[in-house]
VOBATI-398231 format. One record per residue (C-alpha): residue in one letter; x, y, z. Coordinates in steps of 0.25 Angstrom, whole numbers, plus 5000, padded with zeros to 4 digits. Example, Ala and Ser with C-alpha at 12.3 -4.5 7.8 and 13.67 -1.06 7.14 Angstrom:
A504949825031
S505549965029
//
This chain:
X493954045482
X494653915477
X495853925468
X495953845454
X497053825448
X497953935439
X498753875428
X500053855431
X500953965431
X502553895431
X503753995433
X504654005421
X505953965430
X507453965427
X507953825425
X508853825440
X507553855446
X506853715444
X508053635444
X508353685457
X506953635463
X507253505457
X508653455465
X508853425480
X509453575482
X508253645484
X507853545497
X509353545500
X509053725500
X507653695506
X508453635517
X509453725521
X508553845521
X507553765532
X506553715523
X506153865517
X505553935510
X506753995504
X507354065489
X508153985480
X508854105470
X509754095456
X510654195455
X511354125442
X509854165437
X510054295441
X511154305435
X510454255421
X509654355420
X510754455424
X511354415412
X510154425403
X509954565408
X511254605405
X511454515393
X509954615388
X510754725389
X511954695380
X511254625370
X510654775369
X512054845371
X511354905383
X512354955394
X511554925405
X511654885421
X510354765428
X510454785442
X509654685450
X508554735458
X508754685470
X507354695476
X507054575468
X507754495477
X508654505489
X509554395486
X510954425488
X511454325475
X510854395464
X511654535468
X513054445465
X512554435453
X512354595450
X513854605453
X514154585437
X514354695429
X513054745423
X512254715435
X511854795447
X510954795458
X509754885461
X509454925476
X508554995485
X508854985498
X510254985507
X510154845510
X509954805494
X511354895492
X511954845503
X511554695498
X512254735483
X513254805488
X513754675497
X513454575485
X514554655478
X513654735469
X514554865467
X513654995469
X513955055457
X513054935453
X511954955462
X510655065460
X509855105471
X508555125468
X507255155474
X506555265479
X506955375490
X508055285494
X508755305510
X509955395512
X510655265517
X510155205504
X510955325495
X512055335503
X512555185502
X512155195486
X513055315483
X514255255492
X514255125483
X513855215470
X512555145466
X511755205456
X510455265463
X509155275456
X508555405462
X507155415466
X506855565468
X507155715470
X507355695485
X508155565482
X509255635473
X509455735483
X509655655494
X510755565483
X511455695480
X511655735496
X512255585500
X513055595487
X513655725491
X513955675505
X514555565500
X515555615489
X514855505480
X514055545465
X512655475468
X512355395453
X510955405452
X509855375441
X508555445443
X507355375442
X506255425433
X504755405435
X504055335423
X503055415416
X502255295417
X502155315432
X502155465434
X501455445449
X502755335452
X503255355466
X504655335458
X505655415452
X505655545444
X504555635439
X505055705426
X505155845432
X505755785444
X506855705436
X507355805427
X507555905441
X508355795445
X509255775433
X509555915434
X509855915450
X510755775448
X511555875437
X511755975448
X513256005454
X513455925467
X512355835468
X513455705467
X512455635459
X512555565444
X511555545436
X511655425429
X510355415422
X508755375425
X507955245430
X506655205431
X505755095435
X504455045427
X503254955431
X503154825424
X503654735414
X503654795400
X504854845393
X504454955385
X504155055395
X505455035401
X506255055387
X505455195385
X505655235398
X507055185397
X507255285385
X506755405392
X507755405401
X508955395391
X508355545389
X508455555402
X509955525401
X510355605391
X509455735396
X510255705411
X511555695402
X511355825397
X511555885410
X512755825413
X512155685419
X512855555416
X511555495414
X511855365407
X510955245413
X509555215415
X508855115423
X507455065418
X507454985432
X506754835433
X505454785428
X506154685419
X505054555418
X505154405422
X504354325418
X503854215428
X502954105419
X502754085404
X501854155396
X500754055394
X500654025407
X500554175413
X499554205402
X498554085405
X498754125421
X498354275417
X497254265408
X496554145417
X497054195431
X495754195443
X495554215457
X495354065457
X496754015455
X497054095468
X496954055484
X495954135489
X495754185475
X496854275477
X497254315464
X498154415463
X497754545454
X499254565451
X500354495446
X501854495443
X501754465426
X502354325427
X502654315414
X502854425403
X503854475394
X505054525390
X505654475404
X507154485408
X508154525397
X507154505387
X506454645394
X507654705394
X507854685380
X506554735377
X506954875383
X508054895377
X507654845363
X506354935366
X506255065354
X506455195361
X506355315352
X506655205339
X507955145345
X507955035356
X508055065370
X509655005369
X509855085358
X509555215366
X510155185378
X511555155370
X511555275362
X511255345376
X512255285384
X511355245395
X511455105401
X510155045406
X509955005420
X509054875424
X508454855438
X507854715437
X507554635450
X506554515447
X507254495432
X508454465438
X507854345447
X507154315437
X507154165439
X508254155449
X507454115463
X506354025468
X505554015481
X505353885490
X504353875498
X504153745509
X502753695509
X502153675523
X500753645522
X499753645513
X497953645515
X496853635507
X496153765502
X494953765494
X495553695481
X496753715483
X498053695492
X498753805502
X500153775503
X500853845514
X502453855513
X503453885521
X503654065522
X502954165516
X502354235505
X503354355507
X504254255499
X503354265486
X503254405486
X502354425476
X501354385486
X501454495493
X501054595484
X499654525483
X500154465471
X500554325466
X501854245462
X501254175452
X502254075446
X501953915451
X502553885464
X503353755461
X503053645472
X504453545475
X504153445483
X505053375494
X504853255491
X504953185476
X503753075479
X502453135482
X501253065486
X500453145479
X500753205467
X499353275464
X499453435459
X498953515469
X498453675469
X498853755480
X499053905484
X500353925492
X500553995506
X501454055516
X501654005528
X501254125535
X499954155545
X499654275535
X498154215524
X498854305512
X500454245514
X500454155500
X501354125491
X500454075480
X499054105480
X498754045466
X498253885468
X499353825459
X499653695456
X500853615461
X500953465457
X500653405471
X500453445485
X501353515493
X501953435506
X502553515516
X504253525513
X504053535498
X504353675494
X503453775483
X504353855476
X504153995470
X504954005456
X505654125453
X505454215464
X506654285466
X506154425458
X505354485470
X504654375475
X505854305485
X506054415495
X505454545491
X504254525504
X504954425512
X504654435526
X504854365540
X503554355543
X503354245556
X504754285555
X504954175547
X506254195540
X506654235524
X506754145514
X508154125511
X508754125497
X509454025491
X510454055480
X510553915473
X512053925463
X511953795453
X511953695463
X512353765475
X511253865485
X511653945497
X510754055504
X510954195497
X511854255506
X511654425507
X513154455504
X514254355498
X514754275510
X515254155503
X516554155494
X516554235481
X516754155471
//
């Protein structure tokens, strides 16, 4: 099957993003790191939309903690950022606490969550007093135990399973929740209960507003047997949006099997645009009516402060992707492009899905000799027929020469390194944390001087 051409689908981007592309300091970076294919990451932009979260909060007089979900990214700037007061990191895994923890986030600001975390996992959680989002039966028992032997009062949250999803291998059944109120209430378990948490699939705000009222009762109900049950975490989910409206509406309602290499159109995406997004959907929670008063209102009159997990809302804007070109061939009606690394640095790929958002060619040189626009799939360069990073044919303005460099816009929610691999034992591509008009390499703990 030949491809055709989609219509163009550009990335709504931050305005550092596209200034960056345009001076000398991205071939001066493309240098240094060998060539490529490498990250470029924002934390100022990180820290923007921090802010806004925070700023969403207030404007609703909503007491209220974001901790970054880390497994959005592993970059160690953005945990500097969380080191403010409002903000926190969410973990999973000892390596993701160890990271926080020597970034300088205080574990008093961290919560552990996942499920049926390790004993090594627990123990190091409760010697820095992070806040453990807990799983299951056998989960709390194994909390109270390590708590107990270590003289330490175990702060937990227990997370409910939404009545949306009754068959979710996730959190509490109802009958299962309320025996483990009543055993956290019991005399020597060394465990706090500081309130409930839960995590919903998709975008939309509603559900997690009414959901996020349920557990207010939940508080009070725990409160009345003695729990200081006071916070609720209503976890991530918080939308991006990735293009405009327009042009993701025209994309859907025309989309074919013809616009893709091999006719490989993916049957799910990402919703590359939608809305409320960021603090926006924030506001829409909290502004949402729960029982004939907004959810802020009810929270305040409770006493409960609302806890955030975003991950891909926090990079929101705040990373690209570089790619080098090596080669290019004709295929049917279109170009392949094969750049330098993998498909594993797109990550969408891998979930046979698509990144979707136009790849962005910058060329090496400012003088071509042919400035014709050509259509083009683009590959990895890999020995492996399904290593792509972009299996749409889309357009860019002229043909790709080997040394100019596709770039990936706004890639650091997910996409940058959650399925990296050193496949050909080619190694990872490093991220660059560019600072106005300054760049080093993301370092994992704070070597250079404290400012």
């Amino acid at each position: 099957m030949t491809a055709t051409l989609s219509p163009p689908l550009p990335a709504v981007e931050r305005p550092w993003a596209p200034k960056l592309r345009d001076t000398p300091m991205l071939w001066e970076i493309a240098r240094a790191v060998g060539g490529g294919p490498f990250h470029v990451i924002h934390p100022a932009t990180f820290a923007e939309n921090l802010g806004s979260l925070l700023d969403a909060l207030a404007a609703e007089h909503t007491p209220g903690t974001v901790y970054y979900g880390k497994k959005a990214n592993k970059a160690a700037a953005w945990l500097r950022e969380c080191t403010r007061p409002g903000a926190g990191v969410d973990v999973a895994s000892v390596p993701e606490l160890v990271h926080a923890l020597g970034n300088g986030v205080r574990g008093e600001a961290i919560g552990v969550t996942g499920a049926a975390k390790s004993d090594g996992l627990l123990w190091l959680a409760l010697r820095h007093h992070c806040l453990l989002a807990v799983d299951a039966a056998d989960e709390l028992e194994r909390v109270s135990s390590l708590a107990r032997d270590l003289g330490e009062t175990a702060e937990v949250l227990l997370r409910v399973r939404p009545p949306t999803a009754p068959a979710s291998r996730f959190g509490f059944a109802p009958d299962v929740l309320t025996a483990a109120v009543r055993r956290c209430a019991d005399p020597g378990t060394a465990v706090a209960l500081r309130g409930f948490s839960f995590h919903l699939d998709g975008y939309d705000p509603i559900p997690r507003a009414e959901l996020a009222a349920h557990l207010i009762a939940l508080c009070r109900d725990a409160r009345a047997l003695g729990h200081p049950a006071s916070k609720i975490s209503i976890g991530g989910g918080i939308a991006v949006s990735y293009v405009d409206s327009e042009d993701w509406r025209r994309f859907e309602a025309d989309r074919h099997d013809g616009w893709f290499h091999g006719g490989r159109n993916p049957v799910r995406t990402y919703p590359y645009h939608q809305e409320p997004t960021g603090a926006a959907m924030v506001t829409a929670i909290l502004r949402h009516d729960v029982g004939g008063a907004p959810l802020s209102h009810r929270l305040r009159d409770a006493g409960i402060e609302l806890l955030l997990e975003p991950g891909r809302a926090l990079v929101d804007g705040a990373g690209f992707s570089a790619f080098p070109v090596l080669g290019r061939k004709a295929s049917g009606d279109h170009l392949v492009t094969t750049v330098a690394g993998l498909s594993m640095s797109l990550s969408e790929q891998w979930k046979g899905s698509e990144f979707l958002p136009d790849p962005i060619l910058v060329p090496a040189d400012r003088a071509p000799a042919d400035d014709t626009p050509v259509r083009t799939a683009v590959v990895g360069s890999s020995c492996l027929e399904y290593d792509v990073l972009t299996w749409r044919a889309v357009q860019l303005p002229r043909c790709p020469g080997v040394g100019d460099l596709i770039v990936y816009p706004n890639t650091a929610g997910y996409q940058m390194d959650k399925n990296e691999s050193g496949f050909h034992q080619l190694p990872l591509p490093p991220k660059v944390v560019v600072d106005r008009d300054r760049w080093h390499v993301d370092t994992d703990y704070p070597i250079q001087e404290i400012r």
